[in-house]
FISEMAR-505053 format. One line per field, with one value per residue: x, y, z of N, C-alpha, C in turn; residue number from 1; residue in one letter. Coordinates in Angstrom, 3 decimals. Layout:
N
n_u: (X_...) $
n_v: (Y_...) $
n_w: (Z_...) $
ca_u: (X_...) $
ca_v: (Y_...) $
ca_w: (Z_...) $
c_u: (X_...) $
c_v: (Y_...) $
c_w: (Z_...) $
mivo: (NUM_...) $
fido: (A_...) $
END
This chain:
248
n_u: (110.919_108.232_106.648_107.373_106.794_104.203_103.236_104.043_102.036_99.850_100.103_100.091_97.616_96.267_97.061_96.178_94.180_93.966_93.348_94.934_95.156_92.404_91.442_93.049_91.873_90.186_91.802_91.217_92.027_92.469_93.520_95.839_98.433_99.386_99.286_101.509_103.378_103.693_104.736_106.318_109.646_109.852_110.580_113.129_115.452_114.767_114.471_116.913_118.522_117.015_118.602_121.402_120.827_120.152_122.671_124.636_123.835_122.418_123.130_125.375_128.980_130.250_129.248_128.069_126.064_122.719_120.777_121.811_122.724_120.253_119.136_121.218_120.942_118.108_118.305_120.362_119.334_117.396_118.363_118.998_116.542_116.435_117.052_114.535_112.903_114.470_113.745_111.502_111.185_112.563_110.613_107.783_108.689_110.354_112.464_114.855_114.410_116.222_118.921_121.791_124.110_123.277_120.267_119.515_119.996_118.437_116.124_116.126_116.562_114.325_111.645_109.229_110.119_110.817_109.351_109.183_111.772_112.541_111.520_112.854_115.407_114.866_114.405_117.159_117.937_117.346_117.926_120.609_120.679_120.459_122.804_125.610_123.606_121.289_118.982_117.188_118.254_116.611_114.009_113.846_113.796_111.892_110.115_109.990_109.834_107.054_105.994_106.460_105.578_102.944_102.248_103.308_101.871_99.357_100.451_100.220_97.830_97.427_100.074_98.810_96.333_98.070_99.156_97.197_96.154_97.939_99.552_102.033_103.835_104.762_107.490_108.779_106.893_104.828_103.616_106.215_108.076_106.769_106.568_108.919_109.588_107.983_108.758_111.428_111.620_112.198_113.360_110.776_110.280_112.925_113.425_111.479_111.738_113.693_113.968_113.937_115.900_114.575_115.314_116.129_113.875_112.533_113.897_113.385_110.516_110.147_111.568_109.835_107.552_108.400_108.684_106.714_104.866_106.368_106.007_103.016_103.147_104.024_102.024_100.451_101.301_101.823_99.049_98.393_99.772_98.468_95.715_94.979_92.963_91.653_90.711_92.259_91.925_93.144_95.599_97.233_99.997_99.757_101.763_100.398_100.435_101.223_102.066_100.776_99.002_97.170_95.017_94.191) $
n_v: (116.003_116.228_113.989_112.105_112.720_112.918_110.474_109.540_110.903_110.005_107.098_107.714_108.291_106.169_104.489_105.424_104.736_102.247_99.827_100.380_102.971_104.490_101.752_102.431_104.301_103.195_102.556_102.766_104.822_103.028_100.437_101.544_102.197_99.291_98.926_100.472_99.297_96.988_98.321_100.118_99.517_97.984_99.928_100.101_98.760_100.083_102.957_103.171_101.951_103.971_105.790_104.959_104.629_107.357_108.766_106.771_106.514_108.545_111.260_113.161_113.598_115.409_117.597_119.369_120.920_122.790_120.707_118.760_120.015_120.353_117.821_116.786_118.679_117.691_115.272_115.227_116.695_114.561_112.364_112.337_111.464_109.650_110.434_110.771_109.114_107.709_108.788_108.276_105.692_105.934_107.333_105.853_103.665_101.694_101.661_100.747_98.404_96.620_94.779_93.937_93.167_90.595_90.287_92.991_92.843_90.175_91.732_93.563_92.058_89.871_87.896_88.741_90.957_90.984_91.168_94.040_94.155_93.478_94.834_97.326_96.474_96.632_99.096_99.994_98.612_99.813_102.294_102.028_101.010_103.821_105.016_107.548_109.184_111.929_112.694_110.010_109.362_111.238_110.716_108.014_108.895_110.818_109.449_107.757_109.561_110.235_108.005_107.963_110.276_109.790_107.368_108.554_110.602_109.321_108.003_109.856_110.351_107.877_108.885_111.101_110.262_108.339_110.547_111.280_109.606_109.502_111.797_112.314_113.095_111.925_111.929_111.162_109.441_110.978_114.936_116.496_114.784_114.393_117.054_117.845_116.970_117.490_120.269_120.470_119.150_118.490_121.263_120.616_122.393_122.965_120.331_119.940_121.400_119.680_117.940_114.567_111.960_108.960_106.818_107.132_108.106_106.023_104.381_105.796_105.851_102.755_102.624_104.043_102.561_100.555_100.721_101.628_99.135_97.866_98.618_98.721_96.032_96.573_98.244_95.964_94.389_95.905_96.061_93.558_92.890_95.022_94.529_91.599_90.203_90.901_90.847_91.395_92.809_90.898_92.421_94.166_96.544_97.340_97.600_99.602_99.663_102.131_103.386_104.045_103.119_101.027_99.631_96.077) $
n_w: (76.450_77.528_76.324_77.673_80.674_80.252_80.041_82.841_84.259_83.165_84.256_86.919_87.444_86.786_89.123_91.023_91.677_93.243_95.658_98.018_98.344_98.396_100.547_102.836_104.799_106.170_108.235_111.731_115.174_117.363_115.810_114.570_115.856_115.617_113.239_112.050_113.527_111.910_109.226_109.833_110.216_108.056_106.212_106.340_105.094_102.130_102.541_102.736_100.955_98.788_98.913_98.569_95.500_94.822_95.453_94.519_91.365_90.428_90.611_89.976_89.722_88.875_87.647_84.737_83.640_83.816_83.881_84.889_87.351_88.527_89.056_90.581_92.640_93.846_94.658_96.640_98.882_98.806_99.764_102.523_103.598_105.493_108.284_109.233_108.875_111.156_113.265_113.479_113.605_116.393_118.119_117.606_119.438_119.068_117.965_119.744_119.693_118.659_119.887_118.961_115.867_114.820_115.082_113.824_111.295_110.983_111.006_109.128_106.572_106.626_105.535_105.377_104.496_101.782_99.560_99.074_99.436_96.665_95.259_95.605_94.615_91.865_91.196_91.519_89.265_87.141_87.336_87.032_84.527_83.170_82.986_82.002_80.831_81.211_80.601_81.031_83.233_84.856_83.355_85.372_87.770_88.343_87.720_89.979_92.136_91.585_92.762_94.971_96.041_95.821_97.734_99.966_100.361_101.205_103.462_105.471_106.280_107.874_109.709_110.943_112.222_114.080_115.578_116.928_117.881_119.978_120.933_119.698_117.168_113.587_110.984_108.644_107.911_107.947_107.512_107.492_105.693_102.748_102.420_102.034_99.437_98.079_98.318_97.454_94.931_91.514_88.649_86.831_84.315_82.784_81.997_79.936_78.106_76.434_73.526_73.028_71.108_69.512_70.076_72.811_73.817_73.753_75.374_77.965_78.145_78.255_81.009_82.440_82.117_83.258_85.722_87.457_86.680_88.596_91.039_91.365_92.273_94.622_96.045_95.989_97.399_99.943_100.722_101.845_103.499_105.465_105.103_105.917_105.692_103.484_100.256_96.750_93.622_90.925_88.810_86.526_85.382_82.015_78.599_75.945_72.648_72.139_73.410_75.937_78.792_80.652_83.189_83.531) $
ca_u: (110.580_106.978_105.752_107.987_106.570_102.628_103.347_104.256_100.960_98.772_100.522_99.408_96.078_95.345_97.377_95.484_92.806_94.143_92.624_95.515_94.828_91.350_90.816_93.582_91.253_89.165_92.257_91.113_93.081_92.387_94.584_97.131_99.790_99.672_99.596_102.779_104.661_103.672_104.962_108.038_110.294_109.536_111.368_114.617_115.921_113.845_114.809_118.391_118.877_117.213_119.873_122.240_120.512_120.538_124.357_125.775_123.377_121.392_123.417_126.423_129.623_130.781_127.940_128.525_125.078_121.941_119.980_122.429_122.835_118.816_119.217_122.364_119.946_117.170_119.167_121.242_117.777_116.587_119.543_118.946_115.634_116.880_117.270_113.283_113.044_115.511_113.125_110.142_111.208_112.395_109.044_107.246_109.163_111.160_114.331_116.107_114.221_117.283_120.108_122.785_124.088_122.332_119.328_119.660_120.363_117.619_114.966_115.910_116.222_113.489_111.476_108.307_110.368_111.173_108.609_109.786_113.056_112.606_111.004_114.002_116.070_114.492_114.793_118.485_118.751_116.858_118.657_121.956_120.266_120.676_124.157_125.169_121.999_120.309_117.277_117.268_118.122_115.389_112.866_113.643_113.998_110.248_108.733_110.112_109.583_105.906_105.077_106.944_104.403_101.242_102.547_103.177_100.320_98.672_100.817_99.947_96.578_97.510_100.217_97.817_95.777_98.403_99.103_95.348_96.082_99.669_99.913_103.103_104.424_105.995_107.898_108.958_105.456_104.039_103.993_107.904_108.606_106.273_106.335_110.244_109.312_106.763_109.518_112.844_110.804_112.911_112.266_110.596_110.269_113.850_113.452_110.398_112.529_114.154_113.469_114.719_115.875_113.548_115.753_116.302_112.928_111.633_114.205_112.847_108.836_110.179_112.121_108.791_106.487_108.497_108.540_104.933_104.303_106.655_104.945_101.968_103.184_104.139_100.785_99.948_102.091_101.551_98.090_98.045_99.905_97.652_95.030_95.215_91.556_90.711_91.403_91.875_91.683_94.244_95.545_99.044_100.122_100.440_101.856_99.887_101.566_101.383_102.968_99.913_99.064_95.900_95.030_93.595) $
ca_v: (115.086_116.276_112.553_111.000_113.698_112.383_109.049_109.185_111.311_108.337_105.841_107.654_108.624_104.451_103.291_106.118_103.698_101.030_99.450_100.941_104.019_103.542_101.226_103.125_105.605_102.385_102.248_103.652_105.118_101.800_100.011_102.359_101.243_97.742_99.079_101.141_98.289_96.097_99.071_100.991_98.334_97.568_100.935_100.707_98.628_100.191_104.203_103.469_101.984_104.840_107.060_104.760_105.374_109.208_108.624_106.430_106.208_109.537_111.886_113.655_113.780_116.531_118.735_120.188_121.633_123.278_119.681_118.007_120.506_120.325_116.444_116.881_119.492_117.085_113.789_116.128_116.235_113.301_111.282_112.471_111.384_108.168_110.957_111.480_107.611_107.096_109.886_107.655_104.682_106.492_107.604_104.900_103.049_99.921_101.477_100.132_96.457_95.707_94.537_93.488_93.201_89.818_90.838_94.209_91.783_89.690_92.276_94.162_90.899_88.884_87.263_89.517_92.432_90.288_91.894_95.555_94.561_93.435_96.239_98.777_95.773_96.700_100.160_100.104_98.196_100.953_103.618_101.336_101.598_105.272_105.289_108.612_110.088_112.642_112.193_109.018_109.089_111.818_109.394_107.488_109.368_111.702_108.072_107.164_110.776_110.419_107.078_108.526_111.527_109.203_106.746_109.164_111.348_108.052_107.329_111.050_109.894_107.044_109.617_111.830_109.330_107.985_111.732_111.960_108.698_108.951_112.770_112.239_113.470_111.661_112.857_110.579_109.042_112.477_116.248_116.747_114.268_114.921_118.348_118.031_115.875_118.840_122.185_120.377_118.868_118.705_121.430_119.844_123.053_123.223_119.174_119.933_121.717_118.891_117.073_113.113_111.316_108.180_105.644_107.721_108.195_104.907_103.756_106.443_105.126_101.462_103.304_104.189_101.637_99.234_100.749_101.470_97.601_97.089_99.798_98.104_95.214_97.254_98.202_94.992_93.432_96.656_95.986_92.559_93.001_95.982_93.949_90.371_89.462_91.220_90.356_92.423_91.645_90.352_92.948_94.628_97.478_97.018_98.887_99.018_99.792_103.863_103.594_104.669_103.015_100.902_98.270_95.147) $
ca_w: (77.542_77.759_76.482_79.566_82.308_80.105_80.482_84.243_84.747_82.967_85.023_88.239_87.387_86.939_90.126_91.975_91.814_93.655_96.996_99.461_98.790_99.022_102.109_104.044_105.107_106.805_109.284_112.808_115.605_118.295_115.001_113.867_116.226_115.053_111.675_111.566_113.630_110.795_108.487_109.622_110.112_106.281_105.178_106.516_103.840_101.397_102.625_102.647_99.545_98.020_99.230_97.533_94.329_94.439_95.436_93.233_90.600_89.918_90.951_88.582_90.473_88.363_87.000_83.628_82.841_84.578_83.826_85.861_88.681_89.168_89.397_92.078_93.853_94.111_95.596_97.932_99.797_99.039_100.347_103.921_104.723_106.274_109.016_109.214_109.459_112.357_114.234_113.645_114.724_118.072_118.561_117.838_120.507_117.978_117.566_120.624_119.746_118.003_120.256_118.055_114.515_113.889_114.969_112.922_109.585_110.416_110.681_107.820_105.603_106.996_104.686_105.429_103.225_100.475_97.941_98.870_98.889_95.187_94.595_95.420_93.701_90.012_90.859_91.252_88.018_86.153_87.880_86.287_83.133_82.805_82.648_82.480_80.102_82.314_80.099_81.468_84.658_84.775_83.730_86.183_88.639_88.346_88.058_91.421_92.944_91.668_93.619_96.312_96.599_95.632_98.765_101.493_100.685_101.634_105.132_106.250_106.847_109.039_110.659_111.607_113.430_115.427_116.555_117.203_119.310_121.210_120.924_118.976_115.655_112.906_110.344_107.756_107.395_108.242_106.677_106.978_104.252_101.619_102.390_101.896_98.603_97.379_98.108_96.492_93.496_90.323_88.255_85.163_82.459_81.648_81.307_78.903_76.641_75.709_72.650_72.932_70.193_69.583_71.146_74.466_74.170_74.172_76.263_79.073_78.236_79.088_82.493_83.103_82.702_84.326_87.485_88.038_86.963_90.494_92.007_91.565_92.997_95.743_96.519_96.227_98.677_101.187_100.669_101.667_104.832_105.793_105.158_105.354_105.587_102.404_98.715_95.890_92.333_90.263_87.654_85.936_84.574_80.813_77.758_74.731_71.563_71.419_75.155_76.876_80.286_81.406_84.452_83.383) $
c_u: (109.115_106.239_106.347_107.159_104.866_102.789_103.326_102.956_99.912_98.989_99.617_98.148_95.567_95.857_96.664_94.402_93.047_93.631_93.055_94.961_93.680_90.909_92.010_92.877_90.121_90.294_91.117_91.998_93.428_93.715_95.941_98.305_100.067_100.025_100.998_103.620_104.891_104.921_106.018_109.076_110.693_110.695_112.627_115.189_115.571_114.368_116.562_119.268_118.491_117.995_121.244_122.473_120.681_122.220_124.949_125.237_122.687_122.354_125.136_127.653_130.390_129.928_128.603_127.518_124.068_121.010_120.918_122.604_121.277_118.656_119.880_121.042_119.203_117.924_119.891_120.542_117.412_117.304_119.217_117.427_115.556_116.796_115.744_112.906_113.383_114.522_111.918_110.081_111.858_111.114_108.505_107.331_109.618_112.505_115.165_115.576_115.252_118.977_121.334_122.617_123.203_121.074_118.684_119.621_118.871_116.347_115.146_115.938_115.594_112.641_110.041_108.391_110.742_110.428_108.886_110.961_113.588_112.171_111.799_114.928_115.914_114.586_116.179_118.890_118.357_117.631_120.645_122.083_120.396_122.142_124.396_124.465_121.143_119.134_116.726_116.985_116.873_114.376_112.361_113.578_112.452_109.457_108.931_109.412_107.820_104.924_105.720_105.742_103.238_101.645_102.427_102.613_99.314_98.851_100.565_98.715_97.223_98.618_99.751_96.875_96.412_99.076_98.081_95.628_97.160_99.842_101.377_103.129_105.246_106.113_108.163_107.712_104.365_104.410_105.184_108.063_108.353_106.188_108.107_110.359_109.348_108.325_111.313_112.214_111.860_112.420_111.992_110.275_111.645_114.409_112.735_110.685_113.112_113.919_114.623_114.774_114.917_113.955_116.232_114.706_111.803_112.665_113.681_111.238_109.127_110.677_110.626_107.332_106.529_108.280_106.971_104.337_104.743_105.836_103.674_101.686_103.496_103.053_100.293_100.234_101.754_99.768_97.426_98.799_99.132_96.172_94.689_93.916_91.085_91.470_91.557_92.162_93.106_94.607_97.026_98.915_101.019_100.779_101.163_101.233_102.143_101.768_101.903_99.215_97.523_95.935_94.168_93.838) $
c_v: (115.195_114.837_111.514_111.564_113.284_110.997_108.623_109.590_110.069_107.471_106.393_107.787_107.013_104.239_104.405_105.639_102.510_100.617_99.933_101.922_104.655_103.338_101.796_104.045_104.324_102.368_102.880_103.821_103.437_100.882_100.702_102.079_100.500_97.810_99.717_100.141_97.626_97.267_99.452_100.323_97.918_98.817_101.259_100.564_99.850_101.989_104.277_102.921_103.003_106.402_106.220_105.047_106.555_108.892_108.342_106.451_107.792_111.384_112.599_114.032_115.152_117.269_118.940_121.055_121.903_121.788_118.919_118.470_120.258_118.930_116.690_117.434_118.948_116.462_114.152_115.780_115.198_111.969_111.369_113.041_110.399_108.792_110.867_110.102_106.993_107.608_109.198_106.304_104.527_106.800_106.436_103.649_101.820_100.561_101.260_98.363_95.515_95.484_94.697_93.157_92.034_90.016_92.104_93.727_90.734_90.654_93.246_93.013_89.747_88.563_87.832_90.564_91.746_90.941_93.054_95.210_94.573_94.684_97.125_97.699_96.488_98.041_100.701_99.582_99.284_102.059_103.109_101.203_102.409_105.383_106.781_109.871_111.171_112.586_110.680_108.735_110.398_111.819_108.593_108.332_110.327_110.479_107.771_108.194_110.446_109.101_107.499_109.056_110.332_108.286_107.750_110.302_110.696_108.095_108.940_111.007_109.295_107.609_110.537_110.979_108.719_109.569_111.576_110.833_108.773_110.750_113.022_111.935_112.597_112.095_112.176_110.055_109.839_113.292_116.166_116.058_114.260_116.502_118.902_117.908_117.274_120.053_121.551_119.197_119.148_119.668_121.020_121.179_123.143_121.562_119.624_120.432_121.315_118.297_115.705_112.523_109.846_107.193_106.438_108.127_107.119_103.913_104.164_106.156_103.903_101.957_103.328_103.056_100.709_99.498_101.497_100.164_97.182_97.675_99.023_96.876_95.273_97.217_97.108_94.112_94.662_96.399_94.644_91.963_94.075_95.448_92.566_89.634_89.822_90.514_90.921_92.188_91.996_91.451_93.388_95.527_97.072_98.062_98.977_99.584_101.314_104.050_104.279_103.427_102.187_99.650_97.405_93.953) $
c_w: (77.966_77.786_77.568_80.373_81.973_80.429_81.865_84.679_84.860_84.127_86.776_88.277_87.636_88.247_91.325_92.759_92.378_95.133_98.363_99.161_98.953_100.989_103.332_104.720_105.886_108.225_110.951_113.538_116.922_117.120_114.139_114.613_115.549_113.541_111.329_112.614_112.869_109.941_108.214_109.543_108.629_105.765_105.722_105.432_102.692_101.163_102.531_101.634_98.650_98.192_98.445_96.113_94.002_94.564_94.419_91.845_89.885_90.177_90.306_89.786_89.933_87.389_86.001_82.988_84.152_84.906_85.237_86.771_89.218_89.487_90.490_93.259_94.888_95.465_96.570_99.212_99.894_100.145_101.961_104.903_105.581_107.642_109.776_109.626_111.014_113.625_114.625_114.440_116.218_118.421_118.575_118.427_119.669_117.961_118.034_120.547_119.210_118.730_119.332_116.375_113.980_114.010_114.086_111.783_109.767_110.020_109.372_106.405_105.801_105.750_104.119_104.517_101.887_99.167_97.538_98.929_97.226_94.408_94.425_94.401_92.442_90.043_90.775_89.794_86.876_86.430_86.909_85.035_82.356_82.154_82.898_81.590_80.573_81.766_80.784_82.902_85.677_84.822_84.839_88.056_89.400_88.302_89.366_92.478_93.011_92.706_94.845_96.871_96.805_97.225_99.952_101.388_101.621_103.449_106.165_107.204_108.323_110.269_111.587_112.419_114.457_116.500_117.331_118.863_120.805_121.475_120.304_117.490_114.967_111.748_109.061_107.110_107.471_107.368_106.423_105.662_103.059_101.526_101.664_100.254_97.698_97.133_97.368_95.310_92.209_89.064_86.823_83.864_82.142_81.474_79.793_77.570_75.624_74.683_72.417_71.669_70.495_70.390_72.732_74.758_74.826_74.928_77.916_78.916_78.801_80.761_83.284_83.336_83.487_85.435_87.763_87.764_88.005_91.113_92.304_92.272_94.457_96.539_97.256_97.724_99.749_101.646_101.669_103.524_105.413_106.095_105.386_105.210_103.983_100.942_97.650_94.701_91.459_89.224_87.811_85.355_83.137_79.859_76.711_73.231_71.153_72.994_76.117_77.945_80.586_82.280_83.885_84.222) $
mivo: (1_2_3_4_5_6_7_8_9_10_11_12_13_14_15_16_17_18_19_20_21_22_23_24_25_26_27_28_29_30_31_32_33_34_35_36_37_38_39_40_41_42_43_44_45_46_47_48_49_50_51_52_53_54_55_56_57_58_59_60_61_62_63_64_65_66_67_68_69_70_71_72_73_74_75_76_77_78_79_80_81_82_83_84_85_86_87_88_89_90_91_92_93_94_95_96_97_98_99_100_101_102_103_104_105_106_107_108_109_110_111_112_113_114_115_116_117_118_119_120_121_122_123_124_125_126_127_128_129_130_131_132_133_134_135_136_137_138_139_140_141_142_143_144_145_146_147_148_149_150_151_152_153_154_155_156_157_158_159_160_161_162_163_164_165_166_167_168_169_170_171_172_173_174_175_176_177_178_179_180_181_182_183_184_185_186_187_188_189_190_191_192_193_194_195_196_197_198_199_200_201_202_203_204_205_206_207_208_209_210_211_212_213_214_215_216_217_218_219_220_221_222_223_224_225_226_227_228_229_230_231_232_233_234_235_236_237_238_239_240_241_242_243_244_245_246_247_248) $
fido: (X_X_X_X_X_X_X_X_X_X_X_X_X_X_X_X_X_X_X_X_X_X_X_X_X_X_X_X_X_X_X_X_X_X_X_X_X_X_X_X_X_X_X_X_X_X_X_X_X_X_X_X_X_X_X_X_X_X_X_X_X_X_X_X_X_X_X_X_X_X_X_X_X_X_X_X_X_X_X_X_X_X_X_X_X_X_X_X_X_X_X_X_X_X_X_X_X_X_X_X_X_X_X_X_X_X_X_X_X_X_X_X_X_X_X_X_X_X_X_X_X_X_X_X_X_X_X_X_X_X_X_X_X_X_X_X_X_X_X_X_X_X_X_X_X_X_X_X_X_X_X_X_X_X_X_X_X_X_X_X_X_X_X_X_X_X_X_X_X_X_X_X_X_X_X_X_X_X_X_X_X_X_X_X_X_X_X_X_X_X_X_X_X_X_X_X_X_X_X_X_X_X_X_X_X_X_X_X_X_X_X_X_X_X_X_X_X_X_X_X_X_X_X_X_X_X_X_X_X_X_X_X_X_X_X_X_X_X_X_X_X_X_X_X_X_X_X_X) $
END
């Protein structure tokens, strides 16, 4: 699995380079409110479907090997940061804005999340992909973890400024969650040991490229509400033919 765990590296090294992560560091603290009302709101959907994924999808209901208990391990954790979420949008004063159930349905399927909701969309179908392969769902699973980290490395920043501003901590878009991310980490040398046959191999290179081409669209679209005055240039993550990774 070494050329899956190189492949995911490539992929972040290029989207490292992208304009959020970047011009996030232009926020100030006078706009960081406005910016995480825009924001949090966005990851309910988004955090609680990927607790479905670890659930039903990534997660071995009956272990039979060490590969598959270090998967379980992971998603155990991962499943219950929806918790870290719930904390934020108490703090940041929105989580009683929602009277009732239709109100609750519209703001999580308003029309504003439509690009991130597609986004967890294609990751459930990849995660459905796997079947039950742990090489696979492995793949997918260290590609997701890794835009995880590269993302809320990102929103730490802008948590730390609205401390700086309100004197209040958050946790999901703060330390706690990447810090949570970082200490239950999957561990990848007794992946590396593996040697994939060619078609699990290059079915886990497509796992991976696809979802850093959403990813990217991710960006894009976080980018674009974050920013809306600015513009940023048109490009995709493509594959070339030896499965290695560049932005054009």
């Amino acid at each position: 699995m070494k050329r899956v765990f190189y492949a995911i590296n490539e992929c972040k090294k290029v989207l490292l380079n992208h304009p959020l992560f970047l011009d996030v560091h232009t926020i100030t603290q006078d706009q960081v409110i406005e910016k995480m009302n825009i924001w949090a709101p966005l990851f309910v959907h988004l955090t609680m479907t990927f607790r479905d994924i670890n659930q039903m999808f990534y997660q071995f209901p009956h272990p039979k090997n060490d590969l598959q208990e270090a998967i379980n391990a992971h998603t155990e954790i991962d499943s219950t940061h929806w918790n870290l979420l719930k904390t934020d949008l108490q703090t940041l004063g929105i989580y009683n804005n929602v009277k009732n159930y239709g109100e609750a349905m519209s703001m999580i399927w308003e029309d504003t999340g439509a690009p991130i909701r597609n986004y967890m969309y294609h990751v459930m179908i990849r995660a459905q992909m796997c079947e039950d392969n742990v090489y696979l769902r492995m793949s997918a699973l260290e590609a997701g973890e890794t835009t995880v980290k590269m993302f809320f490395n990102t929103t730490k920043y802008i948590a730390n400024l609205y401390e700086k501003k309100t004197g209040k901590k958050l946790h999901y878009f703060g330390d706690t969650h990447i810090e949570s991310e970082v200490d239950n980490a999957v561990d990848l040398s007794i992946f590396e040991r593996q040697k994939l046959s060619q078609e699990t191999l290059d079915k886990s290179l497509y796992i991976v490229n696809a979802h850093f081409d959403k990813f990217k669209y991710f960006l894009d679209y976080k980018y674009s509400i974050t920013f809306p005055d600015k513009v940023i240039p048109k490009g995709n993550l493509l594959a070339k033919k030896d499965n290695s990774f560049l932005y054009s």
